[in-house]
C-alpha positions in Angstrom: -138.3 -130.1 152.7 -136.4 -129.5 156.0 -135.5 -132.8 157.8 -137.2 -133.3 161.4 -135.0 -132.0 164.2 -133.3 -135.4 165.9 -132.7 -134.4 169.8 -129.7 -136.9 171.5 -130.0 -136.4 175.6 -127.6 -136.9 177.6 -128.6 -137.7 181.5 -127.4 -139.7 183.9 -126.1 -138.9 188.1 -124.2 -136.3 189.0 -120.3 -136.6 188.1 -121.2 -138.8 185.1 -119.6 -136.6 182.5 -122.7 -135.4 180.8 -121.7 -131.6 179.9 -118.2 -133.1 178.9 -119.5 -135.6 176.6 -122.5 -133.1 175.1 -119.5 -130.8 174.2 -117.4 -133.3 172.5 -120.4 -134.6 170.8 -121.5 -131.7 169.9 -117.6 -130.9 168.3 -118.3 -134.7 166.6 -121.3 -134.0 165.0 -120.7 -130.1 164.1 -123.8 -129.0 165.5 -124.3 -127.4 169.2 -125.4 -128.5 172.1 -128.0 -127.3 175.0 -126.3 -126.5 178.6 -127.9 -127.7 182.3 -129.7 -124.2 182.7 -130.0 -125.3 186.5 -126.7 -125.2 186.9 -126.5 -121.2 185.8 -129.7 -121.2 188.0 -128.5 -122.9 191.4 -125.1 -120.7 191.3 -127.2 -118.2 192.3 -129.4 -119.6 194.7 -129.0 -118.1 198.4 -131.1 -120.3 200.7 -132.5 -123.8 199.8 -134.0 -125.2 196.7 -138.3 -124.7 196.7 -140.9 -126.3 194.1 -140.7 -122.9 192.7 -136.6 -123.1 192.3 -137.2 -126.3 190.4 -140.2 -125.2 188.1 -137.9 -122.3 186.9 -135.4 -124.0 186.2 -137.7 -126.3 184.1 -138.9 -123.3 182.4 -135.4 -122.4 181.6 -134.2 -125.7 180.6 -137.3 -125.6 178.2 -136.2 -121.9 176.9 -132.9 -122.9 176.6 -133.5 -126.1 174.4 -135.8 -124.2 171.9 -133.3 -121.3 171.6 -130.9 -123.7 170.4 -132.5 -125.6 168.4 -132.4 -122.6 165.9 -128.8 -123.0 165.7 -128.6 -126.5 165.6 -126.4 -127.9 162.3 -126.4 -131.2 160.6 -130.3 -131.6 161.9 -128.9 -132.8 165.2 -129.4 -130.8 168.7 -127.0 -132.1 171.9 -129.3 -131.9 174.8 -126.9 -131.8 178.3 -129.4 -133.0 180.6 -133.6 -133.1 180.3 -136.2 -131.5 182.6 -136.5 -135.0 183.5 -133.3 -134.2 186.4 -136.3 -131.3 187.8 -138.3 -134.5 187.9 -136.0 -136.8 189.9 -134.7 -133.8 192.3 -138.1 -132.6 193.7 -139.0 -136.2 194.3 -135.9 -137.2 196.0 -135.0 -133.4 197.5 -139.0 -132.3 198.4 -141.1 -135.3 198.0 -142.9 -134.0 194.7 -142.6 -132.7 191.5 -145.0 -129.4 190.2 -147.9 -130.8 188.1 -147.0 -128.8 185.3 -143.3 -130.7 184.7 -145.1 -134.1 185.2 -147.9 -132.9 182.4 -144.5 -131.8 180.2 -142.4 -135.4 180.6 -145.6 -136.7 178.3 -145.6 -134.7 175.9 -141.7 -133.3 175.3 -139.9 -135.8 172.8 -136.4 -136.4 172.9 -135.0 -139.1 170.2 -132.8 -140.7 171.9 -131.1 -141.1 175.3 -127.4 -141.5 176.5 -127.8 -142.8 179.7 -124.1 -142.7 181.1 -123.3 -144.9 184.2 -121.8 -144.1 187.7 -118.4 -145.5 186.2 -116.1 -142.5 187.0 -113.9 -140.7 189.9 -116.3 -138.1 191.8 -115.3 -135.0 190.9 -115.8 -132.2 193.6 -118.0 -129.6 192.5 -119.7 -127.2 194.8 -123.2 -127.6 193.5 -122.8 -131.4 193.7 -125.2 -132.7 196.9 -125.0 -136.8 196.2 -121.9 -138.1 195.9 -122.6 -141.5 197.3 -125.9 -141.7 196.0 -124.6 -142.3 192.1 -126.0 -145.9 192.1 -129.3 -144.8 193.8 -129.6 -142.4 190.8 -128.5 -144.5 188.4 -131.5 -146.7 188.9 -134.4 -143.8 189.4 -132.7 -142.7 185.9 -133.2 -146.2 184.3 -136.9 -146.3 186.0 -137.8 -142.6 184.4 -136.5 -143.7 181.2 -138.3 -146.7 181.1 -141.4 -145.2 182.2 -141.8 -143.1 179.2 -140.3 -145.8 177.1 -137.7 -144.1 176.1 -134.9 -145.2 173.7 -131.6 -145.0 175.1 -128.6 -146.9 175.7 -126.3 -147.6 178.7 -122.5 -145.2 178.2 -119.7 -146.0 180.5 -115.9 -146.9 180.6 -113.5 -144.1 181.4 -110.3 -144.2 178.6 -113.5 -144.5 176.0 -116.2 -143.0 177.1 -116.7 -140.4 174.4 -116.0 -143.2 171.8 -118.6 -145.0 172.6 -120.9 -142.2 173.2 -120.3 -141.6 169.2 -120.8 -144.6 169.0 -123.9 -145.2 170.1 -125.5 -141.9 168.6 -123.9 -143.1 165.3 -126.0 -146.5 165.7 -129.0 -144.8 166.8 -129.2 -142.3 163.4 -128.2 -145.6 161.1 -131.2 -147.4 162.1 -133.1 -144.1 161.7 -131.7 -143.6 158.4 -129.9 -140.5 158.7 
């Protein structure tokens, strides 16, 4: 019998280091991880960013995931981001978020979160809109985490952030068993 799927997010602000340290996890645990679809998404965006923009790019974040998870090795799927950041971007950017994302947040599992803090340099980055917002984000992302009571743990540091970002998913499949 197949083991269950385990699915690590990793979420956080912008400039956090989340796509660097899904890679490198990913590289860790020999397995493959799931891109930010919006960021393919928004590099081709030509005027400004509509409920519409942000449900497909929750569609494709959704797409994405599941056409990974097919690939996935070791029973352990690197997700680089959630739908979740749809969530917290139409609140903060249009003052809502489209029903069906909200219906989705209940019912789309993730096992465990990597919530990585507003610790490092701002890197430029042309589809990067908050830079002195990271704290502000920080806390909407512990909020939304806690809201679905989520499982996650706090990443930061610079020199060893990736350390203890295996560390952490290493702790989290030990007290799972795996």
């Amino acid at each position: 019998m197949k083991k269950e799927l385990i699915k690590i997010a990793i979420v956080g602000p912008e400039s956090t280091g989340k796509s660097t340290i899904s890679s490198a996890l990913a590289k860790h645990f020999n397995t493959v991880w799931v891109p930010e679809y919006a960021r393919y998404y928004c590099e081709g965006l030509t005027a400004a960013c509509t409920l519409q923009d942000e449900l497909n790019m929750f569609y494709g974040q959704l797409a994405l995931e599941k056409s990974m998870e097919v690939v996935a090795k070791n029973n352990l799927l690197i997700c680089d981001t959630t739908f979740m950041t749809v969530k917290i971007w139409s609140d903060h950017q249009l003052g809502e978020t489209p029903a069906t994302v909200l219906e989705a947040i209940k019912t789309h599992h993730y096992d465990h979160y990597l919530l990585l803090k507003n610790d490092l340099p701002w890197e430029d980055d042309p589809l990067r809109d908050f830079k002195d917002m990271g704290d502000h984000f920080m806390e909407v992302w512990r909020k939304e985490l806690n809201n679905i009571n989520a499982s996650f743990v706090e990443v930061g540091g610079t020199d060893d952030r990736l350390k203890k970002a295996i560390s952490a998913v290493e702790n989290f499949l030990k007290k799972q068993n795996l």
